[in-house]
Residue, then its C-alpha position, 0 to 999 in steps of 0.5 A: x500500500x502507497x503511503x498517500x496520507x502520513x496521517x494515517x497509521x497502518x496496525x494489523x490491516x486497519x488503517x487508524x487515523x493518529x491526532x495531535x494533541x488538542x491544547x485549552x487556547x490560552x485565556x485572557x482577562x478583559x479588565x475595565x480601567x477607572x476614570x473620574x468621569x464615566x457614570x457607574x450607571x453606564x459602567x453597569x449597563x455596559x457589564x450587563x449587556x456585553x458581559x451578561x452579568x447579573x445587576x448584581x454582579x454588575x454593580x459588585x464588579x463596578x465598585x470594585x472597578x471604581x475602589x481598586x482603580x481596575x476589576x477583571x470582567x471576564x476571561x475569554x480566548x484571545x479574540x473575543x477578549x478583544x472584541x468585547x474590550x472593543x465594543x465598550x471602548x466604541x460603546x463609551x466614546x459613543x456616549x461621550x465616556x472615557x471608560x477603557x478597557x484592555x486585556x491581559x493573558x492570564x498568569 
């Protein structure tokens, strides 16, 4: 038999298919920033509608946000960390806050 594929292994007269080994995406940490400005109301609604937290969750996140200077809102693959850290940057300059938000790989 022609070795067409390398994927494949020959046991016994029965091809079996060898897969690499399948490794967790490494995570990152969408973390919202303080400003003096940006509304904890805003602040909340914004945790709410792009993270699908709870209005509690919400608003223990935002306080901890406004006391530590930064909270973490959540922790997702690479690309929707940025997409999600994205959409509250657009979402505040919409509105004329200057709340940020970055990301960070998980330690």
């Amino acid at each position: 038999m022609t070795d067409h594929n390398k994927d494949y292994e020959e046991e016994g007269g029965i091809q079996t298919l060898t897969r690499a080994e399948v490794r967790r995406p490494k995570l990152y940490m969408v973390i919202m920033h303080n400003d003096d400005y940006t509304t904890m109301e805003f602040v909340t609604y914004v945790l709410k509608k792009f993270f699908g937290k709870t209005s509690q969750e919400s608003e223990a996140i935002m306080l901890g946000v406004h006391t530590n200077g930064q909270a973490m809102v959540g922790l997702y693959t690479h690309e929707i960390a940025e997409s999600k850290a994205d959409k509250v940057i657009k979402a505040a300059e919409s509105e004329g806050h200057p709340l940020r938000c970055s990301i960070e790989a998980e330690s």
